[in-house]
C-alpha positions as CSV (number, residue, x, y, z in Angstrom):
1,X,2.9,33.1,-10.9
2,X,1.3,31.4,-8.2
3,X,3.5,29.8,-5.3
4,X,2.3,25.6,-6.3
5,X,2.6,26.6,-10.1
6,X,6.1,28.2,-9.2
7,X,7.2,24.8,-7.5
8,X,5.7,22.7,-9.8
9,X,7.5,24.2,-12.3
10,X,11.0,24.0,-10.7
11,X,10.4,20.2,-9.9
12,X,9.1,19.3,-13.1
13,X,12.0,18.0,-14.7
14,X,13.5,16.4,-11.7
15,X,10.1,14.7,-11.2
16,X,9.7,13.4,-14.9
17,X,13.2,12.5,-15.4
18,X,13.1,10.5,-12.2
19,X,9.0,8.9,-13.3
20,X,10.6,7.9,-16.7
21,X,13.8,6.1,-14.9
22,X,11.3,4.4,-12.0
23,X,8.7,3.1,-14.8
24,X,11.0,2.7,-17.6
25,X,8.9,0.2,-19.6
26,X,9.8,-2.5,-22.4
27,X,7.7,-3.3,-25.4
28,X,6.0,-6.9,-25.0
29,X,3.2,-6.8,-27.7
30,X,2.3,-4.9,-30.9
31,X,-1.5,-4.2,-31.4
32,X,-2.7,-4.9,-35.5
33,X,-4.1,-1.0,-35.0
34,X,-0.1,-0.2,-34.5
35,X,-0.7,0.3,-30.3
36,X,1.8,-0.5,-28.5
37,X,1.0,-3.2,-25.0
38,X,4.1,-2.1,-22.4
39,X,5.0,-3.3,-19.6
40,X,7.0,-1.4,-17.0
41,X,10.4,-2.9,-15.0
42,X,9.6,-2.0,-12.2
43,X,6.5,-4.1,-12.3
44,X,8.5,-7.5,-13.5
45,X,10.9,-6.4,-10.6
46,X,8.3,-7.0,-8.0
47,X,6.7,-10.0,-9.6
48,X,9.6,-12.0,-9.9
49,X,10.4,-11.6,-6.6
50,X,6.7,-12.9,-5.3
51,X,7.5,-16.0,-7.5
52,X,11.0,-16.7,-6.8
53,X,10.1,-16.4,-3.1
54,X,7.0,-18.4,-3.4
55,X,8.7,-21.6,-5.1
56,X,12.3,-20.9,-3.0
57,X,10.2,-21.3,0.5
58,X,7.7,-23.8,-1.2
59,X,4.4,-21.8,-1.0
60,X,4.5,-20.4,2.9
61,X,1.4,-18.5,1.8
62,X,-0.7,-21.6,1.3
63,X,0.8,-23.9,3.1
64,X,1.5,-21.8,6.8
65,X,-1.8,-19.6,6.0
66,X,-4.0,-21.5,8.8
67,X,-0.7,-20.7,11.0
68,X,-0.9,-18.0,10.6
69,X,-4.3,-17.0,11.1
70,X,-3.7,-19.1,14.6
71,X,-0.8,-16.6,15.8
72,X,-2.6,-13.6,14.6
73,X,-5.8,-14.7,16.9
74,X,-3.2,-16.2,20.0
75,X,-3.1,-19.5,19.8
76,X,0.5,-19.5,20.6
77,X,0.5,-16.1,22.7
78,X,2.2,-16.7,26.3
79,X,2.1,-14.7,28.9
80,X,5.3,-12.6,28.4
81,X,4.7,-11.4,24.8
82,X,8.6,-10.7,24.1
83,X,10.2,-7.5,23.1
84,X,8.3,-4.8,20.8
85,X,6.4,-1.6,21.4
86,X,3.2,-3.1,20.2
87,X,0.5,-6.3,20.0
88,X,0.9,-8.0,17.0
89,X,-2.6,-7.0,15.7
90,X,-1.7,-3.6,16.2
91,X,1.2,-4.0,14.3
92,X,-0.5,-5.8,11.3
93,X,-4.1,-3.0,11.7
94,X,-0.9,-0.2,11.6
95,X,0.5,-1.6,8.5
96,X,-2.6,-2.4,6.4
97,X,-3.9,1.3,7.3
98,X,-1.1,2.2,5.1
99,X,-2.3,0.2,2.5
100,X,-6.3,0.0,2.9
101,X,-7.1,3.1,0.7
102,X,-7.8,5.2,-2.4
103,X,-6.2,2.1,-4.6
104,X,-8.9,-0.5,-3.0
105,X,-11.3,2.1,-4.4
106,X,-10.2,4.5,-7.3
107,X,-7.3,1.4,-8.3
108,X,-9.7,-1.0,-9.1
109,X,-11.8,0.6,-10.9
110,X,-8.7,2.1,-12.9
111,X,-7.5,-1.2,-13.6
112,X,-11.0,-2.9,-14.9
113,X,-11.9,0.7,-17.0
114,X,-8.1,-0.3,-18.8
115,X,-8.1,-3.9,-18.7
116,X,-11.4,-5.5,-18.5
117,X,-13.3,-7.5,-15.5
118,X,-10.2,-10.2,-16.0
119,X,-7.3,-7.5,-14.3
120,X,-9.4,-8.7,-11.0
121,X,-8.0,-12.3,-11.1
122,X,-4.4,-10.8,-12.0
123,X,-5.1,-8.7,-8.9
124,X,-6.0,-11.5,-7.2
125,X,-2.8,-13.2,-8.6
126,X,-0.3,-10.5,-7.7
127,X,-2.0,-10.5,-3.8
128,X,-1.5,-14.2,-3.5
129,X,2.2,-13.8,-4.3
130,X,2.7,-10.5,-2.6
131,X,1.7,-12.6,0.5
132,X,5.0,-14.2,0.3
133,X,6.6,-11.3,-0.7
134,X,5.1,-9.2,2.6
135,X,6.0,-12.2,4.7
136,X,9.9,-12.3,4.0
137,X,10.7,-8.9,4.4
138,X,8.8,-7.9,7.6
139,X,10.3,-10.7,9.2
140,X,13.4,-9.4,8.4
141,X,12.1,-5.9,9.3
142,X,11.6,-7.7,13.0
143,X,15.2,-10.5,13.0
144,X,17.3,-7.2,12.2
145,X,15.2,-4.4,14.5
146,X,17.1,-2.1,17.2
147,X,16.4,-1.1,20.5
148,X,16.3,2.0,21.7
149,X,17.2,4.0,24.8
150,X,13.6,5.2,25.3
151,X,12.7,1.2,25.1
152,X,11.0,1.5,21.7
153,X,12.0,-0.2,18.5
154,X,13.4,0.6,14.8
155,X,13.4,-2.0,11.9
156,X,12.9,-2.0,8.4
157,X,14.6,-2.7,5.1
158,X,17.4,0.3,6.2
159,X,18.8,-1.9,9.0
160,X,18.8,-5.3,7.3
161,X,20.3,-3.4,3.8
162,X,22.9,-2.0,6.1
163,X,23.9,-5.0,7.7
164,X,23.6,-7.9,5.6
165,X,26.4,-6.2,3.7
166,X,28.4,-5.6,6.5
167,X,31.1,-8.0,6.8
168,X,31.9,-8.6,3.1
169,X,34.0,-6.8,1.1
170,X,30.9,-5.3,-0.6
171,X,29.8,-3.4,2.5
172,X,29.8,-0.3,1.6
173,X,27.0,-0.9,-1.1
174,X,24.8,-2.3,1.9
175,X,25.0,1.6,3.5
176,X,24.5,2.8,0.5
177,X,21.1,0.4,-0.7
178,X,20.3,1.5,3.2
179,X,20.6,5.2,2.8
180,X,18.6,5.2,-0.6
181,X,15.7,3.3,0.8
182,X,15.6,5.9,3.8
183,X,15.3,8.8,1.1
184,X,12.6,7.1,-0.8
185,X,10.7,6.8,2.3
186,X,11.0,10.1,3.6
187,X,10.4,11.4,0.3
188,X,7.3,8.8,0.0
189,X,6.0,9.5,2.9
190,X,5.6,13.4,2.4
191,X,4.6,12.9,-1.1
192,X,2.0,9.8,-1.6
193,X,1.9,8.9,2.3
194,X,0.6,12.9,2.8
195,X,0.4,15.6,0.1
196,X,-2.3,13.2,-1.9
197,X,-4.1,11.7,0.8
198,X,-4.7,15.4,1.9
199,X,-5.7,16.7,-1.5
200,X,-8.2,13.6,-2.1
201,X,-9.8,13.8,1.2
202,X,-10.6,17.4,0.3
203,X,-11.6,17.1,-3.1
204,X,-14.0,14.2,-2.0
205,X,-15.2,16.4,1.0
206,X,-16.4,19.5,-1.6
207,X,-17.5,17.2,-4.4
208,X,-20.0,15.9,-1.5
209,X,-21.0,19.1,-0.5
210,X,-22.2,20.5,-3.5
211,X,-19.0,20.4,-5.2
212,X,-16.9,23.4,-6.5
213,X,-19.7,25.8,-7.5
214,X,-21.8,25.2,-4.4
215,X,-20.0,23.7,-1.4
216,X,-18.8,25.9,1.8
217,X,-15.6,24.2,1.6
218,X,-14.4,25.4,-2.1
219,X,-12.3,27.9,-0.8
220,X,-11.8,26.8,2.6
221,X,-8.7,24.1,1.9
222,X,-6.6,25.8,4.6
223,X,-9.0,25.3,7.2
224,X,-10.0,21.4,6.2
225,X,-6.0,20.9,5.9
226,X,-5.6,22.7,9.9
227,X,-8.5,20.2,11.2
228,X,-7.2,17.4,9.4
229,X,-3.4,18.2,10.6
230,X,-4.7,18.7,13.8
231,X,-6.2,15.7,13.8
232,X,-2.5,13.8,12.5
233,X,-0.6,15.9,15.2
234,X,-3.2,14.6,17.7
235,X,-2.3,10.8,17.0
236,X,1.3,10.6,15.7
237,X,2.8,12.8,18.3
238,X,1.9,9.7,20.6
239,X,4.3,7.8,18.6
240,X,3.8,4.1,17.5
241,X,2.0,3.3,20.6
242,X,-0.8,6.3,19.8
243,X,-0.8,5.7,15.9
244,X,-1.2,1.6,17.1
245,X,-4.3,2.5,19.2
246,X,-6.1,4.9,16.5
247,X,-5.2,2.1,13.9
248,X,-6.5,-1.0,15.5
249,X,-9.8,0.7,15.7
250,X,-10.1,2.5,12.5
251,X,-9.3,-0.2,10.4
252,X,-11.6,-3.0,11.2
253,X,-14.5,-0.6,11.0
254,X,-13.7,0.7,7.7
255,X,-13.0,-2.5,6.2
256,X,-16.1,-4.1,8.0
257,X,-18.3,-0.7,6.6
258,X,-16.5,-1.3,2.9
259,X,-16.8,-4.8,2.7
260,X,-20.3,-5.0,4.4
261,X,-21.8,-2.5,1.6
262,X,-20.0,-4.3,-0.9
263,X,-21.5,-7.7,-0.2
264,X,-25.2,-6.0,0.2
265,X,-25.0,-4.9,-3.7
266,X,-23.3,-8.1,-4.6
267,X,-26.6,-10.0,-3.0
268,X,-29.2,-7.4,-4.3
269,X,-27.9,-7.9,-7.4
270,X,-27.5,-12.0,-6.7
271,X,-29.1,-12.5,-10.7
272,X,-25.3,-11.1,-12.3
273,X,-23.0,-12.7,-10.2
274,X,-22.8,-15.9,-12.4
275,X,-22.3,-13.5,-15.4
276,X,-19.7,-11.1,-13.9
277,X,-17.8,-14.0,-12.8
278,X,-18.1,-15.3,-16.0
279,X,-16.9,-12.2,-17.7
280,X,-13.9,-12.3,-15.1
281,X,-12.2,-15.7,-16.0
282,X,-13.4,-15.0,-19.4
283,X,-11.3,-11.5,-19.5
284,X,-8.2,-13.1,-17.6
285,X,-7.9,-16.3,-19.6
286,X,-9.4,-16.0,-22.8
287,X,-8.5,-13.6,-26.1
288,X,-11.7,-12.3,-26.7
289,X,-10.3,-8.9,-27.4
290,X,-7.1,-10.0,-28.8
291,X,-3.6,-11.3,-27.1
292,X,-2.9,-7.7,-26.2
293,X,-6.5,-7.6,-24.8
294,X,-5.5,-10.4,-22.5
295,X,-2.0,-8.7,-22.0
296,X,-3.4,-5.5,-20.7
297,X,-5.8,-7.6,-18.2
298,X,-2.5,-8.9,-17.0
299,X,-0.7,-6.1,-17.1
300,X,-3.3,-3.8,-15.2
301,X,-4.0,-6.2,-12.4
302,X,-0.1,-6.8,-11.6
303,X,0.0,-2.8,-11.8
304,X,-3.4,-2.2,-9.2
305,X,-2.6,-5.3,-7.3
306,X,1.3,-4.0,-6.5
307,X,-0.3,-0.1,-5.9
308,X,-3.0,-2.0,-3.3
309,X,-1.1,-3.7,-1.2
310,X,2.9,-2.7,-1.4
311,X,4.1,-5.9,-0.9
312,X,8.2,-5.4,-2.0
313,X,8.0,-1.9,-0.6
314,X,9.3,-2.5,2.4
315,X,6.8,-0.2,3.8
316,X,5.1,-2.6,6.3
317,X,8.5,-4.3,7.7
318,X,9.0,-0.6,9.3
319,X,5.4,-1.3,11.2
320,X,6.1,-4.8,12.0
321,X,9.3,-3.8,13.5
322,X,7.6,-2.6,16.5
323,X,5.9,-5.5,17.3
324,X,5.6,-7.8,20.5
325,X,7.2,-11.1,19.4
326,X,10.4,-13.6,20.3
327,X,10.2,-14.8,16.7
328,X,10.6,-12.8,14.0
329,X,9.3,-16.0,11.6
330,X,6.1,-15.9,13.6
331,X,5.5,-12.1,12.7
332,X,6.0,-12.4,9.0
333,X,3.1,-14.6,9.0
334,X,0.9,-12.0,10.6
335,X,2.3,-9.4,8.1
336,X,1.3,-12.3,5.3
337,X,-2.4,-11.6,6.2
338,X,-1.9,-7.7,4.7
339,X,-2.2,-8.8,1.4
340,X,-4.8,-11.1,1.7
341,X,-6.9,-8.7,3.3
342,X,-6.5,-5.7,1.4
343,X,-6.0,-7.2,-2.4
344,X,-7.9,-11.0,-2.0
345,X,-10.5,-9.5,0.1
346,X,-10.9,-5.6,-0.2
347,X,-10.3,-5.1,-4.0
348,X,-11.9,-8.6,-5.2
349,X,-14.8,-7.0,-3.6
350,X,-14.7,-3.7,-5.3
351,X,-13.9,-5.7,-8.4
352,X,-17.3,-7.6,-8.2
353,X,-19.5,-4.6,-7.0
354,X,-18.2,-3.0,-10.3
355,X,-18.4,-5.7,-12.7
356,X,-22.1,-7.0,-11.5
357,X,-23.5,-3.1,-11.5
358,X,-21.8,-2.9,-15.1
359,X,-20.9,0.7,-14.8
360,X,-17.3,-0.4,-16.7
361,X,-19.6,-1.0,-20.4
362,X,-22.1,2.2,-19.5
363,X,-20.1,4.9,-18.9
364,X,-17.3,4.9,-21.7
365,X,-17.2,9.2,-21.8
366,X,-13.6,8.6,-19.6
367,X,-15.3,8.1,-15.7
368,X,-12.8,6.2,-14.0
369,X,-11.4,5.6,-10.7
370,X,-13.0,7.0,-7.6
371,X,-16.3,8.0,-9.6
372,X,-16.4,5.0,-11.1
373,X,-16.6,3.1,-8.5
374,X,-19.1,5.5,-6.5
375,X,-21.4,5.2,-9.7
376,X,-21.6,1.2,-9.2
377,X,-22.4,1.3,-5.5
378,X,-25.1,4.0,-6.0
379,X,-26.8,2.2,-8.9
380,X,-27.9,0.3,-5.7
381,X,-27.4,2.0,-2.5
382,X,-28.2,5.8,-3.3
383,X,-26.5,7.4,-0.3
384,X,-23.5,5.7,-0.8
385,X,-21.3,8.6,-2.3
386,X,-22.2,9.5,1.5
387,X,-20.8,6.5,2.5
388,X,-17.6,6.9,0.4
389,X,-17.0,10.5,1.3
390,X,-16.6,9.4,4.7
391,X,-14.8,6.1,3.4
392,X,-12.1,8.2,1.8
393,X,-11.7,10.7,5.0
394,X,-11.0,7.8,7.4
395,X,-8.6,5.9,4.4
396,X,-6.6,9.2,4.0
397,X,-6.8,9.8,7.7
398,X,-5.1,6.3,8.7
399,X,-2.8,6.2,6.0
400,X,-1.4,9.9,6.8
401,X,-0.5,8.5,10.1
402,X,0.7,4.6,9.2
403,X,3.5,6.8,7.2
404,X,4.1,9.3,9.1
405,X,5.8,6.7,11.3
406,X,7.5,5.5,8.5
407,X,8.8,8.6,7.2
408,X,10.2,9.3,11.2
409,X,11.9,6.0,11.5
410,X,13.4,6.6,7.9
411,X,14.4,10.2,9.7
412,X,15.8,9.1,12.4
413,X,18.2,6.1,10.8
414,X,19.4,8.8,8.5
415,X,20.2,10.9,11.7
416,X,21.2,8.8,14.4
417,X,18.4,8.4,15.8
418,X,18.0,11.9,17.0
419,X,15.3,12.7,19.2
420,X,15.1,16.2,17.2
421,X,15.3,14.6,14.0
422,X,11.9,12.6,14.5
423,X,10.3,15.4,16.1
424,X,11.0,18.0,13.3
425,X,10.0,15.2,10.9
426,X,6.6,14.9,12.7
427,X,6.2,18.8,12.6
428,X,7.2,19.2,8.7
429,X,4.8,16.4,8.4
430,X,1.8,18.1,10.2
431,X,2.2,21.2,8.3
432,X,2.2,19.7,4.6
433,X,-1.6,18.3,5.5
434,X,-2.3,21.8,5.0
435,X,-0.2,22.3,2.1
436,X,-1.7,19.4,0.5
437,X,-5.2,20.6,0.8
438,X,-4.5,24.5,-0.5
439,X,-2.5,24.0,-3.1
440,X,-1.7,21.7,-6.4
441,X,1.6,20.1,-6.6
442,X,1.2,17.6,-9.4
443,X,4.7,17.0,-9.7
444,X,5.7,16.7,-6.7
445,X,3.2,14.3,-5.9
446,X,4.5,12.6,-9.1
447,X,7.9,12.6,-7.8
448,X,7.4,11.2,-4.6
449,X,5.1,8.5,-6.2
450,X,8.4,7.2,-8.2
451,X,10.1,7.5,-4.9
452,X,7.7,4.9,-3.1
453,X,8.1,2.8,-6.3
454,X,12.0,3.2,-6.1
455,X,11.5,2.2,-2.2
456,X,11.7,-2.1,-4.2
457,X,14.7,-1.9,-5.5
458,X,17.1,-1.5,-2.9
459,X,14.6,-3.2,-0.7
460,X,14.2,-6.8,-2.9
461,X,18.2,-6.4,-3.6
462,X,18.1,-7.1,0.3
463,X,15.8,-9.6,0.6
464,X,17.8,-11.8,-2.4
465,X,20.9,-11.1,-0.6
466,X,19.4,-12.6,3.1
467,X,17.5,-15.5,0.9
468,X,19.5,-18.5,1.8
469,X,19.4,-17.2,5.7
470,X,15.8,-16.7,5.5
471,X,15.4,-20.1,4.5
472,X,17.2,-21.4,7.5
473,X,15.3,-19.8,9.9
474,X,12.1,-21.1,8.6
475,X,12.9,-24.3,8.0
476,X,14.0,-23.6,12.3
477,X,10.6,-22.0,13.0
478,X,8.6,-24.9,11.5
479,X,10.7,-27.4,13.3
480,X,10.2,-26.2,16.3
481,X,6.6,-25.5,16.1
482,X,6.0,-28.6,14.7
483,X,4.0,-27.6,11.6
């Protein structure tokens, strides 16, 4: 028995029992064919909490969105930027490289394959809400931040669990919620944030070089995993400042590469726009295929649009943490702009590139996600698996290092803040690039994905819990800045 198939083996059970408990689903419609349209918890878990947000602070990501696109471009800057490790477009290019990736590419086309051209408004839906979502809880991320000896930073939904608890009788659940959220991370972080992102970046990297049969790299995972863990080690042993650095460069050029090839099929093919939009808002609002046809549009662009941009995670407030500001308000509405970015922009574009090119109705023999979505740019642009290849490297690439950091600040809460702790974490973290390229650990990939999932609930439990103070401190912030 071979070393992966031994461990996947042994985690198996742990992995589905915990998978079934994470995306326990109820029953919402009954097919006339007898299928069954479910609709996972977890899922109504994180879109309540976009809405109830969204109406309880009265639309802060419509009404405060030109704010915020003023802070993020320094209208309000001063010269003393306040405390933080970071700019605060550093802090917002570090987060969204943790988000910008496989599920802008592969997701998207997942969700129209399943649910039709209408998922993409529900995406749409779920980033516009998410926006509100991302903005509370980095801002708490920043209001209940640390400082360090070294001068650096720590934030994130472990520090505000712990201490809005704190002085009620309840406060030992607040350490608790705290200490689970730091788990999930670490575990995410290893698992979805490393082990995956490895594996895919190969596995694009020898299907574009003549793929298993013909490729120099087929049995060469070990030494792809050493250059690409060389690579990691070479950025997040920096610390936030390095991974900031890297970050605020790679992400602007892959989004402008993505998004600028996206728009040059969308024009080429100018003739189908007015149909595939049509086919859009026909999918997301009508019953041509039935009320569960409409139901699974819903239900797959909630799913895609929560994968994209991890808005209720709690991910990004550990980024945003680090970041220069003397108002944590004012850096939730950077954080706000994730969303928009990677779901409103990012996958509405990969939504239209594969509804215009039609690919979806063509190829019905079970081509999904990243090949999918390959096959409708090159319909156009014939290099572009190229294009993609290197698309996927840089996506993996960035988000490896965006959680890295996450995983070490989850490490070091857990630990005290031990110097050793964050450097052993950093280590481990280095070495399971390799891992992840050599070997196939379905389950524990599978676990750790139920682990970033499970990341929402102790994390929104917080952020209902610090609602009413929240509320104060905008209603402060927009006082004082007069908007």
């Amino acid at each position: 028995m071979s070393i992966d198939t031994a461990i996947n083996k042994t985690v198996a059970p742990f992995a589905d029992s915990l998978f079934s408990v994470v995306f326990a689903s109820i029953d919402i419609w009954t097919n006339p064919d007898g299928s069954v349209v479910e609709m996972p918890i977890i899922l109504v878990w994180l879109l309540m909490v976009g809405i109830f947000f969204s109406f309880y602070l009265g639309f802060p990501n419509i009404r405060y969105f030109k704010h915020a696109v003023d802070v993020i471009r320094g209208k309000y800057d001063t010269k003393k930027a306040g405390d933080g490790s970071i700019n605060r477009f550093q802090a917002l290019a570090t987060t969204l490289s943790g988000t910008v990736g496989l599920g802008n590419i592969a997701g998207v086309a997942v969700a129209i394959s399943v649910g039709g051209p209408g998922a993409v408004v529900w995406m749409v839906f779920m980033g516009l809400i998410g926006m509100t979502t991302k903005f509370v809880e980095c801002a708490l991320g920043v209001k209940y931040r640390i400082k360090l000896p070294d001068g650096n930073f720590s934030g994130g939904p472990m520090y505000y669990l712990d201490q809005c608890l704190r002085n009620t009788t309840a406060k030992h659940l607040g350490s608790f919620l705290a200490g689970l959220f730091a788990v999930c991370c670490i575990a995410g972080a290893i698992g979805g944030g490393n082990l995956f992102q490895s594996n895919q970046a190969y596995e694009q990297l020898v299907n574009v070089t003549g793929g298993a049969e013909m490729s120099f790299f087929a049995d060469k995972g070990w030494l792809v995993g050493l250059i690409l863990g060389g690579l990691v080690a070479s950025v997040i042993l920096g610390g936030i400042k390095s991974i900031a650095r890297v970050t605020s460069k790679i992400v602007p050029i892959m989004g402008a590469i993505y998004v600028g090839t996206g728009l040059i099929v969308i024009i080429i093919n100018y003739q189908n726009i007015g149909p595939a939009f049509a086919a859009i808002f026909a999918g997301a609002f009508t019953f041509q295929s039935g009320l569960g046809g409409l139901l699974g549009a819903i239900i797959m662009g909630i799913q895609r649009g929560a994968f994209s941009n991890e808005a209720g995670f709690g991910s990004a407030a550990i980024g945003h943490a680090a970041a220069q500001t003397k108002d944590h308000v004012s850096q939730g509405f950077v954080a706000m702009l994730g969303p928009f970015i990677d779901t409103i922009i990012i996958c509405t574009v990969t939504g239209l590139v594969i509804t215009i090119s039609g690919v979806y109705e063509t190829y019905t023999d079970g081509m999904a996600g990243v090949a999918l979505t390959s096959k409708a740019f090159a319909d156009t642009i014939s290099w572009f698996p190229y294009l993609l290849a290197l698309s996927v490297f840089l996506f993996a690439f960035s988000t490896m290092i965006s959680w890295s950091y996450y995983g070490v600040k989850a490490t070091m809460f857990l630990f005290g803040e031990s110097p050793i702790a964050r450097d052993a974490f950093k280590v481990f973290f280095c070495l399971c690039t390799i891992v992840g390229t050599t070997v196939d650990l379905n389950a524990v990939i599978k676990l750790t994905d139920a682990m970033i999932f499970a990341m929402a609930i102790p994390n929104i439990i917080g952020m209902y819990i610090l609602a009413s103070e929240f509320k104060g401190d905008l209603k402060a912030y927009t006082k004082k800045m007069k908007i």
